[in-house]
N, C-alpha and C positions, 0 to 999 in steps of 0.2 A: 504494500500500500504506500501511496506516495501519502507523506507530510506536507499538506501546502498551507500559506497562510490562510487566515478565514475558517479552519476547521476547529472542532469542538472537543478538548479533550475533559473527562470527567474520571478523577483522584481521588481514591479513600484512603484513609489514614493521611492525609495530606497536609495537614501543620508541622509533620517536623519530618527526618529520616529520611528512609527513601520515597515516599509519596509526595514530599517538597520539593527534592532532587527530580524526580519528575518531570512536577510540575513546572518548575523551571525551568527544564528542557524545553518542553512543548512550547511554552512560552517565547522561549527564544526563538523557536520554528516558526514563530509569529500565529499559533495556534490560541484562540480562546480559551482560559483554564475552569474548570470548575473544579472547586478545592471543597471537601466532605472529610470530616473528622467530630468527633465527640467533645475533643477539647476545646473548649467555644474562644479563649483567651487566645490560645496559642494558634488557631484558626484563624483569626481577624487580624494576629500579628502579622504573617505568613501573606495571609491576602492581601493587604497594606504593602507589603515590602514590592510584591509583586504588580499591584496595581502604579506603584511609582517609578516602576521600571518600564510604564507604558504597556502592557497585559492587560485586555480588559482576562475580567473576573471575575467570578460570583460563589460565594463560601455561603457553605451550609453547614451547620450543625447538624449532624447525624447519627445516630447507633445503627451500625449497617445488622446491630442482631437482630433490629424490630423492623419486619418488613414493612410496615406503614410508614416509615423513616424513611427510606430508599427507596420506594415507590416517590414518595413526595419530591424526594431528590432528583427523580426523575423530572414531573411535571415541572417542577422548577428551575431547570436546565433545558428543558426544551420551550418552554415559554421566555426565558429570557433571550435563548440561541437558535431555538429553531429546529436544532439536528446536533447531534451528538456522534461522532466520529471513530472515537479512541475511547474507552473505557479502561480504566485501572480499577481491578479487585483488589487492593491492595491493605486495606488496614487489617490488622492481627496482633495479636496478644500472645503473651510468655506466661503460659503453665503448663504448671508438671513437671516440677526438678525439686520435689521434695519426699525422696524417698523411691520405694517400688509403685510401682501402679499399682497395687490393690489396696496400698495405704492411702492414695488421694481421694479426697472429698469429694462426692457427686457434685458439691458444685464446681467443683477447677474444672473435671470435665465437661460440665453444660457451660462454665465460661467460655470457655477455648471453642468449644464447638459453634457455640452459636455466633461468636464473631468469625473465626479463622474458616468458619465450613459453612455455614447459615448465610455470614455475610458474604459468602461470594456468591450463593447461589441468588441473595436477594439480588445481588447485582445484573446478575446475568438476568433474570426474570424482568426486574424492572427496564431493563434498555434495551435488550437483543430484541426483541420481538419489532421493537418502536426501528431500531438500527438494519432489519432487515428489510422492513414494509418501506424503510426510503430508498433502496435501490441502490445504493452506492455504496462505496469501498468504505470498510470499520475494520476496527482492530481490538480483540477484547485480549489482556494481558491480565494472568488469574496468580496474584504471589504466592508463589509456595515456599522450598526453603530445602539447603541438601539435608540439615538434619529432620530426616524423615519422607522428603521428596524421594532424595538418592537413594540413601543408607537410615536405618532407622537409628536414632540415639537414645538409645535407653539412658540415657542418665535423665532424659527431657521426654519421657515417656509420651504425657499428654499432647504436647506440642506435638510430637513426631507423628504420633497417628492423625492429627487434624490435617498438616502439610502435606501426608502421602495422601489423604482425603480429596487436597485441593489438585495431585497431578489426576488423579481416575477421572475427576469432575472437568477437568478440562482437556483429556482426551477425548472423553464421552460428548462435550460441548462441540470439540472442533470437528468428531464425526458428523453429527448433525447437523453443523454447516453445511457441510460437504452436501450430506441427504439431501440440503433443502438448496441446493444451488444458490448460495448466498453468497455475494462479494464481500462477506464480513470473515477474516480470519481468527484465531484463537495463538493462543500462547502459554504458556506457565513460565511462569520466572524464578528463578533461583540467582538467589544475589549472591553476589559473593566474589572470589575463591574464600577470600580470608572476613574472618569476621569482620561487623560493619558498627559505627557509632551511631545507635537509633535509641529509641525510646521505650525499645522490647524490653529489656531487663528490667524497667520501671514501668512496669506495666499495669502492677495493682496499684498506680495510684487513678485510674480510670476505673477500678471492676464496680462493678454499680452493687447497690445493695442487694438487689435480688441472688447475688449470687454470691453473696458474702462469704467468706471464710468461718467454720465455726470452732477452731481452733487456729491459736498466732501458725502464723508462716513459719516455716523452717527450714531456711535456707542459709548455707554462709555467707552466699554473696546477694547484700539486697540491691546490687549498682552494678554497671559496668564496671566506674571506678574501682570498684572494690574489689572485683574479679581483678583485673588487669595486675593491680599494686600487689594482690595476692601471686599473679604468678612471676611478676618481676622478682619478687620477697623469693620465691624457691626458682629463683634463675634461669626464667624462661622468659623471651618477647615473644607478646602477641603482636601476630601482623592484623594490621586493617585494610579494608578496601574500603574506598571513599566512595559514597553514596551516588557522588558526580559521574564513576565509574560505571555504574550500576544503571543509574538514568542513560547513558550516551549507550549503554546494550541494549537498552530497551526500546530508544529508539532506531538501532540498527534493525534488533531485530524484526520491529512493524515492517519497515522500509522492504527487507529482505521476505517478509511474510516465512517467517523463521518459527518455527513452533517450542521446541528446546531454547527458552533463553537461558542457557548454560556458560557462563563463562570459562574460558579452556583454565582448566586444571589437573594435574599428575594424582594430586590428591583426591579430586571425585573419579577421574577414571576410574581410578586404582579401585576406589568401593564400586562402581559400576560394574566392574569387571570381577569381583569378588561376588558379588549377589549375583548377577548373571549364572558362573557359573557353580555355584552350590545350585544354584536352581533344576541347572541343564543334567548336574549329578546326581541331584536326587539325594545332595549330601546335609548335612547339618549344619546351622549355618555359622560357622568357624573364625568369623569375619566382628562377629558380634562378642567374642568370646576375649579380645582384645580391650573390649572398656572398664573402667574401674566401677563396680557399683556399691564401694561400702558407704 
């Protein structure tokens, strides 16, 4: 799909991380942004910086869990724009790194799901239908993640199973494109190779009450910050990849009408190729048996 100016792109999770990085791509392609996030504060900052950089804009507050949210998201991006172009599924949340999975609280699980799996599916519902009835080229981009997309990571149990949730959902999506002879393509994205500065690790400061904790957290690291200085402390660098990275592959990948947005790495091959083949053997899977889970 070509990027031309005048087109409409619509971003969830889009006040900070990668859903800004984004949007500020698109931006710069002289694309119209629509910026959707929960955090009302850091939304309105976000859309301000980018409205003064010449962007028009239009920011919604949204909870992409409640489909009445992102349905509205909808009519109010096509009422102020007309047509909607580019779709990012992209906000998600961080649980499930307390413990094994049969110790987490049905609500970590109903959080994680109904934003990281719920809210892409509201997405898709809410725009694809409207994106294909206009006849012209779309691009829906559905964020997943390699811990769990790829390789599963049991130390983030919850999280991992939502992520590989979101690659089925948007195989299954981009088949049904196909079926339905649509100019709209599909994608899953995986950010990366190396970890990213976003706003996942602090993520319960968004969990809404309905899905409250009923026991404290327990986690050692409740920050990025904290994580990082902790592996510095036992003498490890963490690498980052810049968010700016992350957007500039996403929008290759549209351009390219690229389904894998994979950034080349040694290190997911290498799990690709490990689950691959235990699978092809029939063997157990040996690959997993490498993480630390005390």
């Amino acid at each position: 799909m070509r990027l031309e100016p005048g087109q409409v792109a619509v971003v969830t999770g889009a006040a900070s991380g990668i859903g800004l990085a984004m949007a500020r791509r698109f931006a710069a392609e002289g694309l119209k942004v629509v910026l959707a996030d929960v955090e009302e504060g850091a939304l309105h900052k976000a859309a301000g910086e980018l409205a003064a950089q010449g962007a028009q804009v239009l920011a919604r507050t949204v909870d992409v869990s409640e489909r009445d949210s992102v349905i509205s998201l909808a009519d109010a991006a096509y009422e102020a724009f007309g047509a909607v172009h580019v779709l990012c599924n992209n906000a998600g949340v961080g649980s499930g790194a307390e413990g094994r999975m049969w110790q987490h609280e049905p609500n970590d699980w109903q959080w994680a799901f109904s934003v990281n799996v719920w809210g892409v599916f509201h997405g898709i519902q809410a725009f694809v239908p409207r994106m294909i009835e206009a006849g012209g080229p779309g691009h829906v981009v559905n964020t997943s993640s390699g811990d769990g997309g790829i390789a599963p990571l049991p130390t983030a149990s919850v999280y991992a199973v939502t992520k590989a949730a979101v690659v089925t959902m948007t195989e299954s999506l981009y088949a049904h494109l196909r079926a339905e002879g649509a100019a709209v393509g599909a994608s899953v994205l995986f950010p990366g190779p190396h970890m990213l500065r976003t706003g996942l690790w602090e993520s319960h400061r968004n969990r809404p009450e309905r899905f409250a904790k009923q026991r404290p957290r327990r986690t050692p690291y409740r920050s990025l910050d904290q994580y990082e200085a902790a592996m510095k402390q036992a003498g490890h660098e963490v690498d980052f990849t810049p968010v700016e990275e992350v957007a500039e592959h996403v929008v290759d990948g549209i351009r390219a009408d690229r389904f894998w947005m994979l950034p080349a790495s040694e290190h997911s091959d290498r799990q690709i190729r490990a689950r691959s083949q235990s699978m092809l053997d029939r063997s157990n899977p040996a690959y997993l048996e490498s993480f630390i889970l005390d």
